[in-house]
LUMGU-376120 format. One record per residue (C-alpha): residue in three letters; x, y, z. Coordinates in steps of 0.25 Angstrom, whole numbers. Example, Ala and Ser with C-alpha at 12.3 -4.5 7.8 and 13.67 -1.06 7.14 Angstrom:
<pts>
{pt "ALA", {49, -18, 31}}
{pt "SER", {55, -4, 29}}
</pts>
This chain:
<pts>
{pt "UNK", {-242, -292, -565}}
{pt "UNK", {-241, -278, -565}}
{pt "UNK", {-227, -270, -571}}
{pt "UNK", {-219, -264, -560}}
{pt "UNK", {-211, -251, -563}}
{pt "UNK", {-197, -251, -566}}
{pt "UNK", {-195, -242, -553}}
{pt "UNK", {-204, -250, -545}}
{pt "UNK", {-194, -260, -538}}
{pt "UNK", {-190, -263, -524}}
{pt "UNK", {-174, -259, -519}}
{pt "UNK", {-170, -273, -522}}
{pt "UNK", {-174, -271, -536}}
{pt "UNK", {-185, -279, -536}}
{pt "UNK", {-198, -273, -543}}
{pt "UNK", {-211, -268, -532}}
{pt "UNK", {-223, -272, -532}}
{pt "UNK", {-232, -260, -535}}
{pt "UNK", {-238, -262, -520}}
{pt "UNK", {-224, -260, -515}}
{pt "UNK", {-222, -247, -526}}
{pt "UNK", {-233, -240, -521}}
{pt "UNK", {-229, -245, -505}}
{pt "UNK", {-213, -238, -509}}
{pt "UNK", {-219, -226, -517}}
{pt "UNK", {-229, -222, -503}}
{pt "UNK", {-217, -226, -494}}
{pt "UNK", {-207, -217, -503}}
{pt "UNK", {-219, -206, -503}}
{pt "UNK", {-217, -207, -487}}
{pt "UNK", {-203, -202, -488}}
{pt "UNK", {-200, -190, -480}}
{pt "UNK", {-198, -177, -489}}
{pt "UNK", {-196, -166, -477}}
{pt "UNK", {-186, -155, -482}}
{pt "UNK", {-172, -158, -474}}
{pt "UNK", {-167, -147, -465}}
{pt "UNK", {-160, -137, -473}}
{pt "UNK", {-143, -141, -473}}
{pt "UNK", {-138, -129, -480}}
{pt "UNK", {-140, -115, -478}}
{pt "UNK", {-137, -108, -491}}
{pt "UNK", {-152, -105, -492}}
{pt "UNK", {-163, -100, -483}}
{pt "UNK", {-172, -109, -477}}
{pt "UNK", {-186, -112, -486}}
{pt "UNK", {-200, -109, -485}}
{pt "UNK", {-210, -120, -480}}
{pt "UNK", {-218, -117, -494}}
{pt "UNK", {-206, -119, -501}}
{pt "UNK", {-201, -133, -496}}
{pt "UNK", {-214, -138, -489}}
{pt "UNK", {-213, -153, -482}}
{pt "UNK", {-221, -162, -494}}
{pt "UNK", {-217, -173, -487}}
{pt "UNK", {-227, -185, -485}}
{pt "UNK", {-224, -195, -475}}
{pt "UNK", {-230, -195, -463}}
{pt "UNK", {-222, -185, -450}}
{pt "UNK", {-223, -195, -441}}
{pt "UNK", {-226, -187, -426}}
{pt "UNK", {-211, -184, -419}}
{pt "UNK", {-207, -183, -405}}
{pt "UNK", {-196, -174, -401}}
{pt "UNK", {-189, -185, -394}}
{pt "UNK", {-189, -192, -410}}
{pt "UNK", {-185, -178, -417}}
{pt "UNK", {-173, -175, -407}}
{pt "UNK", {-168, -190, -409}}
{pt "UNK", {-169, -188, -425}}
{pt "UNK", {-181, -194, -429}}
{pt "UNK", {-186, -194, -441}}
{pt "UNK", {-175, -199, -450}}
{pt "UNK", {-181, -196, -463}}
{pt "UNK", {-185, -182, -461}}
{pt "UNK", {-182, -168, -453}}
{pt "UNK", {-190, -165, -440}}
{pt "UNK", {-197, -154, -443}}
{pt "UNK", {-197, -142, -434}}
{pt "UNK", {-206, -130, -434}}
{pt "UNK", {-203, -118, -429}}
{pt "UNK", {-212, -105, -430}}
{pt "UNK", {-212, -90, -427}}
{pt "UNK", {-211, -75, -431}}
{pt "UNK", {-197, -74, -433}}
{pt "UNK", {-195, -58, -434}}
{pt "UNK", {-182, -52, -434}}
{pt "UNK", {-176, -66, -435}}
{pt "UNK", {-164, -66, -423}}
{pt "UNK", {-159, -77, -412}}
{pt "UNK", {-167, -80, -405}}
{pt "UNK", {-177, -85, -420}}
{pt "UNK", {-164, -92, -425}}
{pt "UNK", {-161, -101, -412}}
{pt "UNK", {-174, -106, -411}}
{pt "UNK", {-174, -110, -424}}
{pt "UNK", {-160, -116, -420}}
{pt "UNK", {-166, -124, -411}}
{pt "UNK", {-179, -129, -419}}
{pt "UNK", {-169, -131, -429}}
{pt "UNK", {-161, -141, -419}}
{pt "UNK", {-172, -147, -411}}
{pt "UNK", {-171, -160, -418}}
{pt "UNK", {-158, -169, -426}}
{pt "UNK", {-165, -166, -441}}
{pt "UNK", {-176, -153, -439}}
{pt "UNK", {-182, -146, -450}}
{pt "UNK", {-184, -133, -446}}
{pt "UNK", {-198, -125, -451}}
{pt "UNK", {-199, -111, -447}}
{pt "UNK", {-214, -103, -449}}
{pt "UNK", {-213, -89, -449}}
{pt "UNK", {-227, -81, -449}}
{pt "UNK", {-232, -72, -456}}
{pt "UNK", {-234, -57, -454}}
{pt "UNK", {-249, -56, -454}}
{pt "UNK", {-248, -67, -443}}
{pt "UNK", {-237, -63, -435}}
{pt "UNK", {-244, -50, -434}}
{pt "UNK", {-256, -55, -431}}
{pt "UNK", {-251, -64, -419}}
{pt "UNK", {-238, -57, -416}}
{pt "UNK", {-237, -43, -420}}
{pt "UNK", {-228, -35, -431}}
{pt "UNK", {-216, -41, -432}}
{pt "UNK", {-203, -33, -439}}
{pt "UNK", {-200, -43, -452}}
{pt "UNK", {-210, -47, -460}}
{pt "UNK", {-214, -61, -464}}
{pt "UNK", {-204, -62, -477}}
{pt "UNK", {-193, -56, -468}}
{pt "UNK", {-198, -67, -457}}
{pt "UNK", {-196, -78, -466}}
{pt "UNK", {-185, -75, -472}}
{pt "UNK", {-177, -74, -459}}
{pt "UNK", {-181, -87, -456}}
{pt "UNK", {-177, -94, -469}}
{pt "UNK", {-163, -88, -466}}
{pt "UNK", {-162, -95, -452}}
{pt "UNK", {-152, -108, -455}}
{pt "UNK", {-162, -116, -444}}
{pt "UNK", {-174, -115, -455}}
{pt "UNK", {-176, -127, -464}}
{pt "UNK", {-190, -119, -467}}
{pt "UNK", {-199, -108, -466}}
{pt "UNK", {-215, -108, -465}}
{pt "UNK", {-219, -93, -470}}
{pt "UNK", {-234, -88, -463}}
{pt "UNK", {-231, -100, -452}}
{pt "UNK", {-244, -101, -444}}
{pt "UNK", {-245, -95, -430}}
{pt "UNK", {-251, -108, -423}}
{pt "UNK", {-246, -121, -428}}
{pt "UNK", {-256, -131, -435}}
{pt "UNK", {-256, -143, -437}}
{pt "UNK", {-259, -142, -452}}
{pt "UNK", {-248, -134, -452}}
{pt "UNK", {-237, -143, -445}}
{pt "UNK", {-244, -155, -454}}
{pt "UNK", {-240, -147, -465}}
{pt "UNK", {-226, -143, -463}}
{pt "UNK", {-223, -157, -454}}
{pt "UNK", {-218, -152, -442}}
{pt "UNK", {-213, -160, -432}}
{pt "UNK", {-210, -152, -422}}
{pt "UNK", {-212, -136, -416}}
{pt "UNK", {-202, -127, -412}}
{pt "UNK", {-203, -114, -403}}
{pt "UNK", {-201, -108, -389}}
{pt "UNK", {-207, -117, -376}}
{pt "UNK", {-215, -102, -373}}
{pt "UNK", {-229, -104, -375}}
{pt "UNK", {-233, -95, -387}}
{pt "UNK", {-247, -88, -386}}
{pt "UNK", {-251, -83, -397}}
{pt "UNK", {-267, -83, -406}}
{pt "UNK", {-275, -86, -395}}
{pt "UNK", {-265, -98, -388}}
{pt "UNK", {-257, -97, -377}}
{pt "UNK", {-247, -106, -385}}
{pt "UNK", {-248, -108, -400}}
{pt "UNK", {-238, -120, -398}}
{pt "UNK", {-245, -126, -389}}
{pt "UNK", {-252, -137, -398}}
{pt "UNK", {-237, -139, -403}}
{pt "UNK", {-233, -143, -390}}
{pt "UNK", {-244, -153, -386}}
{pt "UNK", {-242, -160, -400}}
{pt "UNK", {-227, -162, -396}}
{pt "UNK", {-222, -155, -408}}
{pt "UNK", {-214, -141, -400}}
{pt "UNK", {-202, -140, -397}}
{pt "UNK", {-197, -129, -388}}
{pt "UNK", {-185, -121, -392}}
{pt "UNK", {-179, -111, -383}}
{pt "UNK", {-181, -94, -386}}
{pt "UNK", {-169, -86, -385}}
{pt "UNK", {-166, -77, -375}}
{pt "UNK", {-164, -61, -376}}
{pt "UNK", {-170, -61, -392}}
{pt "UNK", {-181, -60, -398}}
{pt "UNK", {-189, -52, -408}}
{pt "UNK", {-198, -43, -399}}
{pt "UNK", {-184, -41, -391}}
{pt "UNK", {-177, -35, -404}}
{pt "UNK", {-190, -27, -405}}
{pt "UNK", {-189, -21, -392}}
{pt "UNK", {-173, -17, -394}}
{pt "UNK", {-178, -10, -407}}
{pt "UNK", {-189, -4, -402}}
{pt "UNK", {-181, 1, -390}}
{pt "UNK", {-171, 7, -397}}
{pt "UNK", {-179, 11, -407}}
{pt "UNK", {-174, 25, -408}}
{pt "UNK", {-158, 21, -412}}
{pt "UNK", {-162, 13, -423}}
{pt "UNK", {-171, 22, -430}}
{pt "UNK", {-161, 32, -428}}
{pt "UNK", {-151, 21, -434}}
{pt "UNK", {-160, 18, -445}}
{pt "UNK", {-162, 34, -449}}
{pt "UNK", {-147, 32, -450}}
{pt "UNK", {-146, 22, -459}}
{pt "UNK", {-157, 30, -468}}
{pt "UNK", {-169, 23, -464}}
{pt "UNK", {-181, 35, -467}}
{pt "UNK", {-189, 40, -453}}
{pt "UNK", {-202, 35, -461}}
{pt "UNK", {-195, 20, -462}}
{pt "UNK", {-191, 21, -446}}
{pt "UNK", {-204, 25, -445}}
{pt "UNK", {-197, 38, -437}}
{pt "UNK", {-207, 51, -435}}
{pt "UNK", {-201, 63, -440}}
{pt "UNK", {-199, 69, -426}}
{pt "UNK", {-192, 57, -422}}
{pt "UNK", {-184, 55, -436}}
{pt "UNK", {-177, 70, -433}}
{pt "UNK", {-176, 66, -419}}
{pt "UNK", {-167, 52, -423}}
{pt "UNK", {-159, 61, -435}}
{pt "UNK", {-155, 71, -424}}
{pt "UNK", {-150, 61, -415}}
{pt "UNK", {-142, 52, -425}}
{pt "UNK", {-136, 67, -429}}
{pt "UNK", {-133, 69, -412}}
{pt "UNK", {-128, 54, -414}}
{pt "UNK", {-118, 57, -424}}
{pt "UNK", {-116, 70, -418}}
{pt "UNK", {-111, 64, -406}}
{pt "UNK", {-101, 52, -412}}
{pt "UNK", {-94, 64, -420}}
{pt "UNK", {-90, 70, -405}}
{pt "UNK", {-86, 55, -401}}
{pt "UNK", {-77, 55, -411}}
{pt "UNK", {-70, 69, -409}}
{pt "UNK", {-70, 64, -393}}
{pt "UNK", {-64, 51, -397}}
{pt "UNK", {-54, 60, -407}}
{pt "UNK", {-50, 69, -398}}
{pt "UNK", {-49, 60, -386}}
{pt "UNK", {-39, 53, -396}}
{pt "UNK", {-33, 65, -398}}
{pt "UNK", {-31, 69, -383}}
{pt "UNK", {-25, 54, -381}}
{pt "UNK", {-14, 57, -390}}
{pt "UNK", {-12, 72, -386}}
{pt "UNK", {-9, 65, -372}}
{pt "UNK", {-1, 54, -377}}
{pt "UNK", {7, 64, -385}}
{pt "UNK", {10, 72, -373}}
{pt "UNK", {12, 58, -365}}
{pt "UNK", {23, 57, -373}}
{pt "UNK", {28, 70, -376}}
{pt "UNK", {29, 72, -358}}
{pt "UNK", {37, 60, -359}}
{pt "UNK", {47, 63, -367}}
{pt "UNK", {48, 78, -362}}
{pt "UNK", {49, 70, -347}}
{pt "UNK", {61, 62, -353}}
{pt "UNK", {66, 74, -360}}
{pt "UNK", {68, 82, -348}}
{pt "UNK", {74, 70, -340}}
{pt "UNK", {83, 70, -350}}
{pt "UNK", {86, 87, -351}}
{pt "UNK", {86, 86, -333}}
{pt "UNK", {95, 74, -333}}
{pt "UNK", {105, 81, -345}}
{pt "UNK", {104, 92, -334}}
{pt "UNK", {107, 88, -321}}
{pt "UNK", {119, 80, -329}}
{pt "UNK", {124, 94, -332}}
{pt "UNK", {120, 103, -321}}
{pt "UNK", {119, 93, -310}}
{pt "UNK", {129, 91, -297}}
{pt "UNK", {137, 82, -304}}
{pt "UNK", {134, 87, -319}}
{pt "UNK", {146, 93, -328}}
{pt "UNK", {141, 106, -327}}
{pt "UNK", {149, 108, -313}}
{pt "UNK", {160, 104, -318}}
{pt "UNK", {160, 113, -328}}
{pt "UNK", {157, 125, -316}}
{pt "UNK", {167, 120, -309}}
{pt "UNK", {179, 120, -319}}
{pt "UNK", {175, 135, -322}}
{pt "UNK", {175, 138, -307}}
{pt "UNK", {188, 132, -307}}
{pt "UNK", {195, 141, -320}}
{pt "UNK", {188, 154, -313}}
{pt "UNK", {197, 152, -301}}
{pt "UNK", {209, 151, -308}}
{pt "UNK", {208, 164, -317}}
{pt "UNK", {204, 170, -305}}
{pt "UNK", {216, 167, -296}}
{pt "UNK", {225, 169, -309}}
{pt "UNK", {220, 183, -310}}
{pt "UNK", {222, 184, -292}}
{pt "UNK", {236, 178, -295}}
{pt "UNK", {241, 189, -305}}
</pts>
């Protein structure tokens, strides 16, 4: 009769038989090991190559109707969502928001290309693939980031990385040679449509630069940014000095407008007042006056009483 282990016994207590050891150790090797979605935020986000899914047990095939009423229990669904992510705004932020909330318990796994592809596919874009990345690590919706994502999903790749589901825009994607790169994702039942953001985007933050091209590079020659850094000709460099000097030139007579209209204000004001009281003055001076001088004033009486002494002189003088 064989020697079982010391550690080789059932929940009651009760030793296993070697069958039933090997059954529990392939059953406990089944066990979901999926990294959980992150809780705190006092970190960036991790790269894929950092904390890869080693789990082993089987990902069973999901509807959305199971993901949306929390099923799986014993692990995350985990969402995909893919792009180029330069100069990171919104717009990127609330559709990962919404890849993020799609589902009771998601797992959210960003890919961000590369350079050489996104140049390839795309076109230049302003940040680079280091700057790319580490914009999205920074994103509170991100539980992960795939670096050199691929530009058409595979399924080695989703296999690798066990996705569940696909995330993006509902607008057909054409791109290398398909007219949607999604569309496989789609038949397989694995997308799920997000909605796009109205009024930003990257090309449209482009197109304000680009339009208004001159007042930044006349901003960034302020700030002591060289002509050959702006990439600004020499012609065009003098041509952005001069107008920064007219500039200044120009705010220096605001200012000695707005002073001396200032000024003016409390000249008038001054004179305001100093009309006002000269006003009440000379009521005062007219009214003393009339009180005086007037019909019924004290001057009369003083005239008349005069009048009065002259007469009787003069008939005192007639008299004698």
């Amino acid at each position: 009769m064989p020697v079982l282990a010391p550690d080789a016994e059932s929940e009651t207590g009760i030793p296993k038989s070697p069958s039933e050891a090997r059954r529990s150790e392939a059953m406990e090797e089944l066990e979901h090991t999926c990294p959980q979605p992150r809780l705190t935020l006092t970190a960036p986000a991790p790269f894929a190559d950092e904390t890869s899914c080693q789990c082993q047990a089987p990902h069973e095939k999901l509807t959305i109707a199971q993901a949306r009423l929390g099923t799986p229990v014993d692990r995350p669904v985990r969402v995909y969502a893919d792009g180029i992510f330069d100069l990171f705004h919104s717009g990127h932020a609330r559709a990962l928001m919404q890849a993020k909330t799609l589902f009771p318990n998601s797992y959210l796994l960003v890919g961000v290309c590369s350079d050489d592809l996104t140049h390839k596919f795309k076109g230049f874009t302003v940040m680079n693939e280091t700057e790319r990345y580490e914009a999205l690590r920074h994103c509170r919706y991100v539980d992960e980031v795939i670096r050199d994502a691929p530009w058409t999903l595979t399924p080695e790749f989703l296999e690798k990385h066990k996705i569940d589901f696909v995330a993006h825009d509902d607008i057909p994607y054409s791109s290398a040679g398909s007219d949607d790169v999604y569309k496989h994702i789609k038949e397989a039942g694995m997308f799920v449509p997000t909605q796009r953001t109205e009024g930003i985007s990257t090309s449209d933050i482009i197109t304000r630069i680009v339009r208004d091209y001159d007042v930044y590079a006349r901003r960034n020659l302020q700030r002591g940014y060289t002509a050959k850094e702006l990439n600004v000709s020499f012609i065009n460099e003098k041509k952005y000095r001069f107008q920064n000097q007219v500039d200044k030139m120009k705010e220096k007579v605001k200012n000695v407008e707005e002073k001396s209209k200032e000024f003016v204000y409390k000249v008038e004001e001054k004179s305001h007042d100093l009309i006002q009281k000269w006003e009440e003055k000379s009521r005062e001076f007219i009214g003393n006056f009339l009180e005086l001088f007037g019909p019924d004033g004290a001057w009369l009486d003083v005239a008349f009483n005069v009048d009065i002494k002259s007469t009787e002189i003069v008939m005192g003088m007639l008299d004698s």
